[in-house]
NURO-381662 format. One record per residue: chain; residue in three letters; residue number from 1; x, y, z of N, C-alpha, C, O in turn. Coordinates in steps of 0.05 Angstrom, whole numbers, always signed. Example, Ala and Ser with C-alpha at 12.3 -4.5 7.8 and 13.67 -1.06 7.14 Angstrom:
2
<r zavo="A" bakol="ALA" lumpa="1" n_xx="+264" n_yy="-114" n_zz="+156" ca_xx="+246" ca_yy="-90" ca_zz="+156" c_xx="+264" c_yy="-66" c_zz="+156" o_xx="+285" o_yy="-66" o_zz="+169"/>
<r zavo="A" bakol="SER" lumpa="2" n_xx="+257" n_yy="-45" n_zz="+142" ca_xx="+273" ca_yy="-21" ca_zz="+143" c_xx="+258" c_yy="+1" c_zz="+157" o_xx="+268" o_yy="+23" o_zz="+161"/>
This chain:
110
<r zavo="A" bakol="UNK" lumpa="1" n_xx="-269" n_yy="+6" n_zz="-213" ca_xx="-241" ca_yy="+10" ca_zz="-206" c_xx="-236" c_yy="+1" c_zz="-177" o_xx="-255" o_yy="+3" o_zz="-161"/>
<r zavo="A" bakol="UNK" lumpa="2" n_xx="-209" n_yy="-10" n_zz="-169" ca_xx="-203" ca_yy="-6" ca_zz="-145" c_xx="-186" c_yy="+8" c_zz="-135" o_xx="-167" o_yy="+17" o_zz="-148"/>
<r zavo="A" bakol="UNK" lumpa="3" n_xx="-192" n_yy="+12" n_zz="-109" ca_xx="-177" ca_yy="+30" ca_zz="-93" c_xx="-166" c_yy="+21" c_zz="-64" o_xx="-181" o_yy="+13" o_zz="-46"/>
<r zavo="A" bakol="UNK" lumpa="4" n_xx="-140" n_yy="+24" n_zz="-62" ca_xx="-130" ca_yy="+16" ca_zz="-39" c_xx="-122" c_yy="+34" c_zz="-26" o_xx="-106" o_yy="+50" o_zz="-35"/>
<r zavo="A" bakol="UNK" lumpa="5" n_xx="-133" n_yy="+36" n_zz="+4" ca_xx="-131" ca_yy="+65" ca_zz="+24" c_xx="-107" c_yy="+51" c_zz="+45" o_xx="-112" o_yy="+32" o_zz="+59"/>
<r zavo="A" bakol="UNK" lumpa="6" n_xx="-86" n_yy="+61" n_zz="+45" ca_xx="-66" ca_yy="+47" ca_zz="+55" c_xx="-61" c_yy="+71" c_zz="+87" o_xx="-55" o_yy="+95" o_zz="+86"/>
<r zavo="A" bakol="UNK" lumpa="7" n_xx="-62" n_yy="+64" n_zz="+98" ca_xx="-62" ca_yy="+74" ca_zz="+135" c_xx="-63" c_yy="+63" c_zz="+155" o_xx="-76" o_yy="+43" o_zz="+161"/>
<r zavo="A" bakol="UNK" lumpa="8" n_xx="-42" n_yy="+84" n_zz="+174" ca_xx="-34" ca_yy="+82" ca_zz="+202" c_xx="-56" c_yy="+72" c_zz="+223" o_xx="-53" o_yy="+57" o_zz="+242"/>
<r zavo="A" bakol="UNK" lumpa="9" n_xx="-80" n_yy="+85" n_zz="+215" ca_xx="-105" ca_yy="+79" ca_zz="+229" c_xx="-116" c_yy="+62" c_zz="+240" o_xx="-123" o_yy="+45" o_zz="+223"/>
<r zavo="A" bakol="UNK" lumpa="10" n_xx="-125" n_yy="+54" n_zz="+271" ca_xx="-145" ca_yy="+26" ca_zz="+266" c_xx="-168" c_yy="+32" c_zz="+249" o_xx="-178" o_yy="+53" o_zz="+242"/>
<r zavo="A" bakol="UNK" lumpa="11" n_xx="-177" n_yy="+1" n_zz="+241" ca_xx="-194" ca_yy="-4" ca_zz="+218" c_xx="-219" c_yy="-9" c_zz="+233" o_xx="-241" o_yy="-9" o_zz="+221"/>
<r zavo="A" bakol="UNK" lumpa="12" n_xx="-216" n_yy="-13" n_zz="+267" ca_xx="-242" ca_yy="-22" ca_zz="+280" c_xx="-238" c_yy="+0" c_zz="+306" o_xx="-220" o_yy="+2" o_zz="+322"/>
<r zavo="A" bakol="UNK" lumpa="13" n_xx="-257" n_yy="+11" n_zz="+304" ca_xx="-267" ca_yy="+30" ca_zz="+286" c_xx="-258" c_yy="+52" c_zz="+265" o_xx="-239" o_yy="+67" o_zz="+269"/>
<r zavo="A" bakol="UNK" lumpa="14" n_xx="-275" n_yy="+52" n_zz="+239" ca_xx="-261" ca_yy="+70" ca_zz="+233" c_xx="-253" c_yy="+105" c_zz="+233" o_xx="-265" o_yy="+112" o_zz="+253"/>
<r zavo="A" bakol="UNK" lumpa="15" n_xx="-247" n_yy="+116" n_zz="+227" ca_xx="-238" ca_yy="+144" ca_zz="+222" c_xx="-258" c_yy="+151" c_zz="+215" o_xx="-271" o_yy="+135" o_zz="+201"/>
<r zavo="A" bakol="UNK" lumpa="16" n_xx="-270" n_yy="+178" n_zz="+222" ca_xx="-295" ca_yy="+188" ca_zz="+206" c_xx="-294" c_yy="+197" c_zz="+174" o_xx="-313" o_yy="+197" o_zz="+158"/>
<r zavo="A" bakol="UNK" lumpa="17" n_xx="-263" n_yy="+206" n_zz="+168" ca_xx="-263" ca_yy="+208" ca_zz="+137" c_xx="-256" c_yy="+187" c_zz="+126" o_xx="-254" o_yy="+187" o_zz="+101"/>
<r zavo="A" bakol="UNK" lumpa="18" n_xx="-251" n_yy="+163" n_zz="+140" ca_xx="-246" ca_yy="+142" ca_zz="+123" c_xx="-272" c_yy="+128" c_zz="+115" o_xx="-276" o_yy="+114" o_zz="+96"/>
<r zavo="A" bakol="UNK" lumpa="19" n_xx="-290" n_yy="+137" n_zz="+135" ca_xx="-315" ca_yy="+118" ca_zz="+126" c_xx="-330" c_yy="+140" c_zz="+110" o_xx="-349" o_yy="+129" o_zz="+98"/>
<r zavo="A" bakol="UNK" lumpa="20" n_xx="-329" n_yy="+171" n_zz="+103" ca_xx="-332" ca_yy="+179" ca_zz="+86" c_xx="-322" c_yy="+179" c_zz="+63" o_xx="-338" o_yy="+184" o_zz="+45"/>
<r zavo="A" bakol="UNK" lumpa="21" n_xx="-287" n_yy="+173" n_zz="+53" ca_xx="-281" ca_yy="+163" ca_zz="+29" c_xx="-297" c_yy="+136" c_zz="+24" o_xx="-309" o_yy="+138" o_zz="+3"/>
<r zavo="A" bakol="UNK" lumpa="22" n_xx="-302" n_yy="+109" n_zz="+39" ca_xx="-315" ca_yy="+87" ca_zz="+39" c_xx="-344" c_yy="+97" c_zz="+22" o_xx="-348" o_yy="+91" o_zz="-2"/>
<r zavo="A" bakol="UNK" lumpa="23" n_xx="-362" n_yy="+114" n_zz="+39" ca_xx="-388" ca_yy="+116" ca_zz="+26" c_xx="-383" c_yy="+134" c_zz="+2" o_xx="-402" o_yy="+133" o_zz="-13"/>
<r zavo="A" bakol="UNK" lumpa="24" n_xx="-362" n_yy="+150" n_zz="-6" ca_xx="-369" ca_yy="+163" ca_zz="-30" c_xx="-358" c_yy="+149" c_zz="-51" o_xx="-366" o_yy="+153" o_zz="-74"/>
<r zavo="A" bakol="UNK" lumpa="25" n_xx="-338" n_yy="+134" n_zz="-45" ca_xx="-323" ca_yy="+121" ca_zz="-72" c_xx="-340" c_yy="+90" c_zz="-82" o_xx="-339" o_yy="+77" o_zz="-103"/>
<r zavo="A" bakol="UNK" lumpa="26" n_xx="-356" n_yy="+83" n_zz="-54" ca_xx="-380" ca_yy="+59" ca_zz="-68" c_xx="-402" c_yy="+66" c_zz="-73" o_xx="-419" o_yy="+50" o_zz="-79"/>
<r zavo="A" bakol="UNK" lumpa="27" n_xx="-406" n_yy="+93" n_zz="-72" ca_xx="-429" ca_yy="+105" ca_zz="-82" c_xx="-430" c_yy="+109" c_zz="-107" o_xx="-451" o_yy="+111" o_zz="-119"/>
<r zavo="A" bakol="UNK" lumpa="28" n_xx="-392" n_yy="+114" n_zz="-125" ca_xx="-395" ca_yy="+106" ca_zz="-150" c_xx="-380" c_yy="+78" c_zz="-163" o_xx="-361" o_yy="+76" o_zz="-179"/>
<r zavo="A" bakol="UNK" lumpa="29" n_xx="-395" n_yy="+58" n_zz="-151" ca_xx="-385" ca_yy="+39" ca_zz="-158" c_xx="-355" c_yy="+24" c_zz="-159" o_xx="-346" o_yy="+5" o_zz="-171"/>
<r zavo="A" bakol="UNK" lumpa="30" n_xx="-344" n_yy="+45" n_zz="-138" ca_xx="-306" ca_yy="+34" ca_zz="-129" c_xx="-302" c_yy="+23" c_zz="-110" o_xx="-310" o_yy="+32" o_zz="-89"/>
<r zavo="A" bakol="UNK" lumpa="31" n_xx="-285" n_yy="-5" n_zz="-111" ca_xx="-278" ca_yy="-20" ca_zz="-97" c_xx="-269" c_yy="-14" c_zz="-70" o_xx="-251" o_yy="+2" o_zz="-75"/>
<r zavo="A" bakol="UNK" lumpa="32" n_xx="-269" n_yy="-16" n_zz="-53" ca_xx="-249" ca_yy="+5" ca_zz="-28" c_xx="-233" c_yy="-17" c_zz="-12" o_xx="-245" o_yy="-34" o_zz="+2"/>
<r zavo="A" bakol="UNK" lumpa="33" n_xx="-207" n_yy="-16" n_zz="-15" ca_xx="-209" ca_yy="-34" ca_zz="+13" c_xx="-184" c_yy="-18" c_zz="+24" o_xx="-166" o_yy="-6" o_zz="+12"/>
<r zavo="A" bakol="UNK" lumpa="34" n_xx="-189" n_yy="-25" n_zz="+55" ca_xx="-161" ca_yy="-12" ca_zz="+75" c_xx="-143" c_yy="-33" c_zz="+78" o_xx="-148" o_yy="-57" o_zz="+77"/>
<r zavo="A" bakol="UNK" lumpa="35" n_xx="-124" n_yy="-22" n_zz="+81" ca_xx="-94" ca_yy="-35" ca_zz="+86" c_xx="-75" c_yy="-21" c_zz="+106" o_xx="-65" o_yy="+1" o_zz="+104"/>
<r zavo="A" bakol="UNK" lumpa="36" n_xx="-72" n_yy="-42" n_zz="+128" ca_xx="-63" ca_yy="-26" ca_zz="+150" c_xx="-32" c_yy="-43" c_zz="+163" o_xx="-35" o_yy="-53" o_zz="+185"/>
<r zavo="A" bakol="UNK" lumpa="37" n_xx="-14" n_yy="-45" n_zz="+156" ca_xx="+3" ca_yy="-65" ca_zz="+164" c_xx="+21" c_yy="-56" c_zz="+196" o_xx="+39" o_yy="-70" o_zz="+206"/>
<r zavo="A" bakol="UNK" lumpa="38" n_xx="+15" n_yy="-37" n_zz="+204" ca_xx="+37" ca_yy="-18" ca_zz="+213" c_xx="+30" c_yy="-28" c_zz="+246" o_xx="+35" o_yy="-12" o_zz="+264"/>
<r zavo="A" bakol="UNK" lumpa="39" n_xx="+18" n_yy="-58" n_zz="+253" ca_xx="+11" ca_yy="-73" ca_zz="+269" c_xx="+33" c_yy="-89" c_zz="+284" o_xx="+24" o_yy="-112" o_zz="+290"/>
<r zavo="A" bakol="UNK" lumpa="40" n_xx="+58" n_yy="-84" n_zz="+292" ca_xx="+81" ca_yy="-99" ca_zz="+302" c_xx="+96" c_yy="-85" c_zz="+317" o_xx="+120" o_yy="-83" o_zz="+317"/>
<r zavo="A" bakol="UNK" lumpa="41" n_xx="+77" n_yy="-73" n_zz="+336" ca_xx="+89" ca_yy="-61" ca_zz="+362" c_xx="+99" c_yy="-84" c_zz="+377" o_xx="+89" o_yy="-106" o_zz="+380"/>
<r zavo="A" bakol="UNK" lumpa="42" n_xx="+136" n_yy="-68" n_zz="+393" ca_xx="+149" ca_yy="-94" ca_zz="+398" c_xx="+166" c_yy="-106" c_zz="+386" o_xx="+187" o_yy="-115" o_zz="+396"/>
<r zavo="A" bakol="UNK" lumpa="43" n_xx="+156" n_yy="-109" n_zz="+352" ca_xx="+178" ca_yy="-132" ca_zz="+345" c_xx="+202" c_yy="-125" c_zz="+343" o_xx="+204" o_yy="-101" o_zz="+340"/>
<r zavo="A" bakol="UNK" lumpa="44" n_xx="+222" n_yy="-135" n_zz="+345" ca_xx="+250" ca_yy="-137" ca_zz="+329" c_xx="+247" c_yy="-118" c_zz="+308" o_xx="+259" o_yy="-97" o_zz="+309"/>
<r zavo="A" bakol="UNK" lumpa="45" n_xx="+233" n_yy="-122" n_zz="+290" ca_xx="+230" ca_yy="-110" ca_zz="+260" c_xx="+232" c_yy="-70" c_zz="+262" o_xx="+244" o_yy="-52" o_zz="+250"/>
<r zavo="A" bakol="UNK" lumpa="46" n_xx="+211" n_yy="-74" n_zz="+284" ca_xx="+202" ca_yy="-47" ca_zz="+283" c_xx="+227" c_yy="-26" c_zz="+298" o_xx="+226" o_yy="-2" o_zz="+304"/>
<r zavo="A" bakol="UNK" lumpa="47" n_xx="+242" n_yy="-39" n_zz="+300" ca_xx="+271" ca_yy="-22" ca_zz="+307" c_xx="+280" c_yy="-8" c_zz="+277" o_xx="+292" o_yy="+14" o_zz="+279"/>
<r zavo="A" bakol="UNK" lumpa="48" n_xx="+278" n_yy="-16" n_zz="+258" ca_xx="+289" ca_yy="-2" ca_zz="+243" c_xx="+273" c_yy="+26" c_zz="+233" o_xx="+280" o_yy="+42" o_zz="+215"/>
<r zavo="A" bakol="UNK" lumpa="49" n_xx="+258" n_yy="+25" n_zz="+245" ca_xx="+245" ca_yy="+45" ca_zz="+240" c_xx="+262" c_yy="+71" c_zz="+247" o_xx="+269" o_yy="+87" o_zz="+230"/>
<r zavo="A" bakol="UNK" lumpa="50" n_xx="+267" n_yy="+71" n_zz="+263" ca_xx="+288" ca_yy="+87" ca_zz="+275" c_xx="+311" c_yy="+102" c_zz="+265" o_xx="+321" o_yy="+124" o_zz="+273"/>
<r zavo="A" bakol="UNK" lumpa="51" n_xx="+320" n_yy="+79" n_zz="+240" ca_xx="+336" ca_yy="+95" ca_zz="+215" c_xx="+326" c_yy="+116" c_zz="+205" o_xx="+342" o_yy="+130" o_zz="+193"/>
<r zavo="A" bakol="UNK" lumpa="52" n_xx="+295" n_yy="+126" n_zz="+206" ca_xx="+282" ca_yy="+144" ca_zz="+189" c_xx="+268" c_yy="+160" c_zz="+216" o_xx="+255" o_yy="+179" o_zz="+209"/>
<r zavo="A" bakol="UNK" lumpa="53" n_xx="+269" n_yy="+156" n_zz="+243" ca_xx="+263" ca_yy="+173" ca_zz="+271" c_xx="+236" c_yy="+160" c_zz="+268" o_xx="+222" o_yy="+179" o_zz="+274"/>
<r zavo="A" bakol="UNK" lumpa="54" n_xx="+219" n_yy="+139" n_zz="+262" ca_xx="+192" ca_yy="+134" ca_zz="+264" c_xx="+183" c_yy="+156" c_zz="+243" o_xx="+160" o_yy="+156" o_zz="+251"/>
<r zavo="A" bakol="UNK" lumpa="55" n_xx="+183" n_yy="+175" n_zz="+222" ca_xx="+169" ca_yy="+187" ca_zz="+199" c_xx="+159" c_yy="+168" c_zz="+187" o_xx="+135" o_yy="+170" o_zz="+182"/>
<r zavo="A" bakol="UNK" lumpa="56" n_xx="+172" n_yy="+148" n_zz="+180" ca_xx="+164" ca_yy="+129" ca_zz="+151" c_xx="+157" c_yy="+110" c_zz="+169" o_xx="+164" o_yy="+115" o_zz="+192"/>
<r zavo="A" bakol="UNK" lumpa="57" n_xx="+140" n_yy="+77" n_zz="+164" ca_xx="+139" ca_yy="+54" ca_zz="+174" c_xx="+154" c_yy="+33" c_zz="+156" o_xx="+144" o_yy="+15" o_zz="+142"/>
<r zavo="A" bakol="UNK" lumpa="58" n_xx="+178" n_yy="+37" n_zz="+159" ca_xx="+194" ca_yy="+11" ca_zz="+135" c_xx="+181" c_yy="-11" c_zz="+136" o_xx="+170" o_yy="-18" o_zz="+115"/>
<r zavo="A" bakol="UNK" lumpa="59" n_xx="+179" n_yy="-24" n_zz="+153" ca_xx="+167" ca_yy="-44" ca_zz="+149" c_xx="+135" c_yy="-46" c_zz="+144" o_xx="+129" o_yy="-68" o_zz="+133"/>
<r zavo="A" bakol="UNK" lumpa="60" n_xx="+115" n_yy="-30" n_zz="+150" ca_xx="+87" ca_yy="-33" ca_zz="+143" c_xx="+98" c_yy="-23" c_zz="+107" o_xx="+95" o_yy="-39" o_zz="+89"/>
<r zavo="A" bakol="UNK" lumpa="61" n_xx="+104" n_yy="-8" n_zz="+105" ca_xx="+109" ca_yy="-4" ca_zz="+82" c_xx="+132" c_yy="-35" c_zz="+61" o_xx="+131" o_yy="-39" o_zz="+37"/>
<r zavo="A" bakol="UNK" lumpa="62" n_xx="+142" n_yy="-45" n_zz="+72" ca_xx="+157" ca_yy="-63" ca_zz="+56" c_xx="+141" c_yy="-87" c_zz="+50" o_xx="+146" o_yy="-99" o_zz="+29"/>
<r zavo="A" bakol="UNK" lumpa="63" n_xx="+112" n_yy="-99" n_zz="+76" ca_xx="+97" ca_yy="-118" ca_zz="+75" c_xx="+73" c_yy="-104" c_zz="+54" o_xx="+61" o_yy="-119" o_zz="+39"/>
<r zavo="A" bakol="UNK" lumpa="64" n_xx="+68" n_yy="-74" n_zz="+56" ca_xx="+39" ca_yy="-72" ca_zz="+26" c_xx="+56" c_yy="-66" c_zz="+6" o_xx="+44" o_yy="-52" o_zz="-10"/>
<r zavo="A" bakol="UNK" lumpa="65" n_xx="+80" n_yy="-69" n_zz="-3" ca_xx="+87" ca_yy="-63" ca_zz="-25" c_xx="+69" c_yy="-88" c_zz="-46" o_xx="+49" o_yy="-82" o_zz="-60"/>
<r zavo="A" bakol="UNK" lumpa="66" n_xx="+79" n_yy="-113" n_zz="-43" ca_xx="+59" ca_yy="-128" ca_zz="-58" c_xx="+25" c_yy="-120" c_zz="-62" o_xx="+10" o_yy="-123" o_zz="-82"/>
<r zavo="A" bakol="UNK" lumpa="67" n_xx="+21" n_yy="-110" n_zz="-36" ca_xx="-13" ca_yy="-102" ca_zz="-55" c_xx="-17" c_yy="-81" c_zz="-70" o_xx="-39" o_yy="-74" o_zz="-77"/>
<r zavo="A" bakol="UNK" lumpa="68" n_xx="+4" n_yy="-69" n_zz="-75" ca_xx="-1" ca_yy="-39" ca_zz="-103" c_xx="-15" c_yy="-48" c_zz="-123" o_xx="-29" o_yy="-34" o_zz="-137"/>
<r zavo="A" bakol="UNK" lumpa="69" n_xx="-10" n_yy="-82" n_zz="-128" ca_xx="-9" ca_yy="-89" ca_zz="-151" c_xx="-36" c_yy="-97" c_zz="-163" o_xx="-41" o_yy="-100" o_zz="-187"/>
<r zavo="A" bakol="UNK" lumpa="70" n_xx="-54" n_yy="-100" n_zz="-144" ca_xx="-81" ca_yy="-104" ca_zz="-133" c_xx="-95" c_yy="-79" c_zz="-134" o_xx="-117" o_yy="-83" o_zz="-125"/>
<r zavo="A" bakol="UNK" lumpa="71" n_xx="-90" n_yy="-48" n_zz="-144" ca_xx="-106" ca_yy="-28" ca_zz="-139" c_xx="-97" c_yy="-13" c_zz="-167" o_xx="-74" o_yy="-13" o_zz="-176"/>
<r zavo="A" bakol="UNK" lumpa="72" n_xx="-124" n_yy="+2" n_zz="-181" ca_xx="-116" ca_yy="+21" ca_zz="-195" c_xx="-115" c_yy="+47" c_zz="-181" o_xx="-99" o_yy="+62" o_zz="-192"/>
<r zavo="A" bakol="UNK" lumpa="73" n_xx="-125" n_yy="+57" n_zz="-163" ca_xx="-117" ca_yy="+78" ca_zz="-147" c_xx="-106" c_yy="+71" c_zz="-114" o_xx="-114" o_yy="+53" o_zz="-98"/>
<r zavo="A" bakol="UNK" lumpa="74" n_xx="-85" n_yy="+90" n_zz="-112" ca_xx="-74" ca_yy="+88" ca_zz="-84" c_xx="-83" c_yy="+110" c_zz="-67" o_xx="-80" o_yy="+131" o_zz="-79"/>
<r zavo="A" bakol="UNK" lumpa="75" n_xx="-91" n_yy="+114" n_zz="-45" ca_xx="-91" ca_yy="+128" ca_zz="-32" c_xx="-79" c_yy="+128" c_zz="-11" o_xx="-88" o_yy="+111" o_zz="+4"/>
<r zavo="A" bakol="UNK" lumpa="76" n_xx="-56" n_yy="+142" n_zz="+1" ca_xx="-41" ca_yy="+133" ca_zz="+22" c_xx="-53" c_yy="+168" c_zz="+45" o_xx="-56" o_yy="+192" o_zz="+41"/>
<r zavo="A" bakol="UNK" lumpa="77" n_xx="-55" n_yy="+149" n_zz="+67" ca_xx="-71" ca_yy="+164" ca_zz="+99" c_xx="-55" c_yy="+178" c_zz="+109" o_xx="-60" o_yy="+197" o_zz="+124"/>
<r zavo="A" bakol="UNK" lumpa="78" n_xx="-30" n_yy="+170" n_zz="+101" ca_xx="-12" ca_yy="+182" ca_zz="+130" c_xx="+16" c_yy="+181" c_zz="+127" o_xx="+27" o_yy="+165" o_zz="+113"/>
<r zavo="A" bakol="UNK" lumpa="79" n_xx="+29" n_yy="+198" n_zz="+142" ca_xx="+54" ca_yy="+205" ca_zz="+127" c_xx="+79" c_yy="+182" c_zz="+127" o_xx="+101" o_yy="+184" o_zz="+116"/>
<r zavo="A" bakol="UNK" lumpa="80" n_xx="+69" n_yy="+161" n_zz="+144" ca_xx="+82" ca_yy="+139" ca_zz="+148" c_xx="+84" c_yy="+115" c_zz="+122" o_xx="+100" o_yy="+96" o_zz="+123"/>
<r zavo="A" bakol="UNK" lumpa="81" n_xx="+66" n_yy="+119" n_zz="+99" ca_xx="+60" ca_yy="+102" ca_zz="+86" c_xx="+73" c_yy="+117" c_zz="+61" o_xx="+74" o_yy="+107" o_zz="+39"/>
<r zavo="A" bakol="UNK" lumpa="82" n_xx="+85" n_yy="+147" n_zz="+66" ca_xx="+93" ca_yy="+164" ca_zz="+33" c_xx="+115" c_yy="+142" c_zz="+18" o_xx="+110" o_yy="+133" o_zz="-4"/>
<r zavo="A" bakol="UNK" lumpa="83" n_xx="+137" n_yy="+134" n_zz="+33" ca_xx="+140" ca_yy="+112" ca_zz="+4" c_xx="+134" c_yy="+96" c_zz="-10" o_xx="+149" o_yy="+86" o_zz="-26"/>
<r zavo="A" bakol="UNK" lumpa="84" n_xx="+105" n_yy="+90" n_zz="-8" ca_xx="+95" ca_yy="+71" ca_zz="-30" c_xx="+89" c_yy="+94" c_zz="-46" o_xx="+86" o_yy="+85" o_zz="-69"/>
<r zavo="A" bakol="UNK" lumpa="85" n_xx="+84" n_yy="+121" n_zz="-45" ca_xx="+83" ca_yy="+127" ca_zz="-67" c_xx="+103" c_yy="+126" c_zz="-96" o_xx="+94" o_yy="+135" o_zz="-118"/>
<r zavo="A" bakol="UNK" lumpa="86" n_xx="+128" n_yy="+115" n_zz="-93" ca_xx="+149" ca_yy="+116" ca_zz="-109" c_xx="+155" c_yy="+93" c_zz="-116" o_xx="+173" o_yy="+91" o_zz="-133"/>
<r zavo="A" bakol="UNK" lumpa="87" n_xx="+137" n_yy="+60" n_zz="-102" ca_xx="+130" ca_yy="+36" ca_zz="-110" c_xx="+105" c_yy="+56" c_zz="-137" o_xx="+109" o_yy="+61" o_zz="-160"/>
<r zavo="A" bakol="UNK" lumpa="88" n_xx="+83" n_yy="+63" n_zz="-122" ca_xx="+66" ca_yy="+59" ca_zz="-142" c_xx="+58" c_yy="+79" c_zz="-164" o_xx="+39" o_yy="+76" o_zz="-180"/>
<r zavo="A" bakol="UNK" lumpa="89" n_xx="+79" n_yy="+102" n_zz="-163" ca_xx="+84" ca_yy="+116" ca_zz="-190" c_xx="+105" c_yy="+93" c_zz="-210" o_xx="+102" o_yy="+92" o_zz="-234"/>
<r zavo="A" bakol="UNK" lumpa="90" n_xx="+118" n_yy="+82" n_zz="-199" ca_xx="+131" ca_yy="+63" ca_zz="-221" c_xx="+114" c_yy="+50" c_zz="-232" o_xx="+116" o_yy="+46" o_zz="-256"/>
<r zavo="A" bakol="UNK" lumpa="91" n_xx="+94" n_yy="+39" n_zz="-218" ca_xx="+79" ca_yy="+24" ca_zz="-227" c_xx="+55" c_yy="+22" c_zz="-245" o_xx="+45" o_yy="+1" o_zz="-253"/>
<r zavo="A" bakol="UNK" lumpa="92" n_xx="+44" n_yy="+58" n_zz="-250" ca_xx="+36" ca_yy="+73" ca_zz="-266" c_xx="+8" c_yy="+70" c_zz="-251" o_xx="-13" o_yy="+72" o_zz="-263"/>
<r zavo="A" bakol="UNK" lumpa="93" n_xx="+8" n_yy="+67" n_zz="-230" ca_xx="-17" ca_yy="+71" ca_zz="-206" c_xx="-19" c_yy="+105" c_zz="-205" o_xx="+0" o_yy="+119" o_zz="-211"/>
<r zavo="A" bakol="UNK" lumpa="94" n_xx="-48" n_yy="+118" n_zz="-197" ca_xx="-58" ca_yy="+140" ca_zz="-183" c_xx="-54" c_yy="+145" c_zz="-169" o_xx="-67" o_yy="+129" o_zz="-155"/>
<r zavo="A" bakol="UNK" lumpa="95" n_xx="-38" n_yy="+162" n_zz="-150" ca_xx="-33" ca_yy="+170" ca_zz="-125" c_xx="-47" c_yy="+188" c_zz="-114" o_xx="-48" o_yy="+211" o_zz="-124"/>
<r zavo="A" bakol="UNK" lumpa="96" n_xx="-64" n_yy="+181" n_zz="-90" ca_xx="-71" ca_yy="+215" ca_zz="-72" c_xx="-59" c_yy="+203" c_zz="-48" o_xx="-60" o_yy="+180" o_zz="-39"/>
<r zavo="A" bakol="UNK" lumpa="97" n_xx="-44" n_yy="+226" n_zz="-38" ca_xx="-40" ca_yy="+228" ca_zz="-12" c_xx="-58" c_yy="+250" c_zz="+9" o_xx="-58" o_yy="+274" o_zz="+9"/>
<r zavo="A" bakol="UNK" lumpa="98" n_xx="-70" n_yy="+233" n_zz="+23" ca_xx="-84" ca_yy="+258" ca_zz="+41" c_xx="-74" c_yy="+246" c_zz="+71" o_xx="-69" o_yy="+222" o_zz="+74"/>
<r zavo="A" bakol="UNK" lumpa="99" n_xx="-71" n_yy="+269" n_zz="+95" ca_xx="-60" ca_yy="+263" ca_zz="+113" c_xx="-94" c_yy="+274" c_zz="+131" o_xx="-105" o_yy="+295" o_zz="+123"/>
<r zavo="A" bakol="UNK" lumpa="100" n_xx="-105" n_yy="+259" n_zz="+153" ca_xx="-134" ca_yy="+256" ca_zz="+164" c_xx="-122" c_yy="+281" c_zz="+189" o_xx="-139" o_yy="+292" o_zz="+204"/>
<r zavo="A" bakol="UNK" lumpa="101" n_xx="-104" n_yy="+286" n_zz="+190" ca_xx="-102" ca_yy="+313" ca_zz="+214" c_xx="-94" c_yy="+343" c_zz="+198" o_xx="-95" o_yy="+339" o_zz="+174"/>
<r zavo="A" bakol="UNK" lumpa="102" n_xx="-88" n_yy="+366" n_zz="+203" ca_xx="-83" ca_yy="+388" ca_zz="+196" c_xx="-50" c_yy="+393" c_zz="+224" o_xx="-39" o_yy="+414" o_zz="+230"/>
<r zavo="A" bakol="UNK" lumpa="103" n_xx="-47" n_yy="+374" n_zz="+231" ca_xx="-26" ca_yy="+379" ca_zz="+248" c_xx="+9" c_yy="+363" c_zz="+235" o_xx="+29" o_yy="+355" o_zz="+248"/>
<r zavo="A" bakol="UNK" lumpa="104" n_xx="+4" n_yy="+363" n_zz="+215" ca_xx="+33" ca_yy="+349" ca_zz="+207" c_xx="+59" c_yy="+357" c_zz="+216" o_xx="+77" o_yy="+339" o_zz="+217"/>
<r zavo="A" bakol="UNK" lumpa="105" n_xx="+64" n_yy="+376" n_zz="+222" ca_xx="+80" ca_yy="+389" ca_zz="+234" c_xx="+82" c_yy="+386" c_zz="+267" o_xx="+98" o_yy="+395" o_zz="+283"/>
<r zavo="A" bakol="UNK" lumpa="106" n_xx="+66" n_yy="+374" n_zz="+268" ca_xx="+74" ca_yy="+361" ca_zz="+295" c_xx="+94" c_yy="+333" c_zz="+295" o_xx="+107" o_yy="+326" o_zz="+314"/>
<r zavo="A" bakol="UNK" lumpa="107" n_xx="+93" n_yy="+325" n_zz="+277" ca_xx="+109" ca_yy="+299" ca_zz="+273" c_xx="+134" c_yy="+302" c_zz="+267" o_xx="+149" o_yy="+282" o_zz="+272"/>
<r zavo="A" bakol="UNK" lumpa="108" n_xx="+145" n_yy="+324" n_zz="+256" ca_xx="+172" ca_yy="+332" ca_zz="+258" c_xx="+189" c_yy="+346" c_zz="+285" o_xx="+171" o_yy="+358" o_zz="+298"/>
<r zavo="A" bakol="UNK" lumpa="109" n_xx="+210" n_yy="+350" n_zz="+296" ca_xx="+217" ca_yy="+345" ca_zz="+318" c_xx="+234" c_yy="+379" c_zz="+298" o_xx="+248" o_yy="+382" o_zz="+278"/>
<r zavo="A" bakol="UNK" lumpa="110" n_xx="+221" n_yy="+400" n_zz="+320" ca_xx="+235" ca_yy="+425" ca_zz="+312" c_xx="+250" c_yy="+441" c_zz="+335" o_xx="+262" o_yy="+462" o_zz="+330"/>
């Protein structure tokens, strides 16, 4: 099977649970690969983010919509990437969402 780990994260180096999903999911023979688009600090683009206060990444999220199509499981990292989950339940893809901090609630503005 493959699996696409879609996150906010740099990829060099990685996360310590990322390289533990890495060693346990090729330990049973699953494809892994990361997908990280959320790389366009600066642009023009990344203004729109702003419609959503920076929660979501519209745009890292609008450029991996095409690779759903490439994975039988999704795993999305971070709370920036939650709308592909509603690309890839249409798409009759696996969803886990796991978020790599215990602080989410820091990201909302209370």
């Amino acid at each position: 099977m493959k699996v696409g780990i879609f996150t906010a994260r740099s990829l060099t180096p990685l996360h310590p649970r990322l390289v533990l999903f890495k060693h346990y999911l090729e330990a049973r023979q699953w494809e892994v690969t990361f997908i990280n688009h959320s790389n366009h600090n600066g642009s023009m683009q990344s203004r729109i983010n702003w419609l959503v206060l920076w929660f979501f990444d519209l745009v890292a999220v609008q450029k991996s919509k095409a690779s759903l199509n490439y994975f039988d499981v999704i795993i999305i990292n971070d709370l920036r990437y939650l709308p592909l989950a509603r690309k890839a339940y249409r798409l009759g893809k696996v969803v886990v969402y796991d978020t790599i901090d215990f602080n989410v609630h820091l990201r909302f503005y209370q």
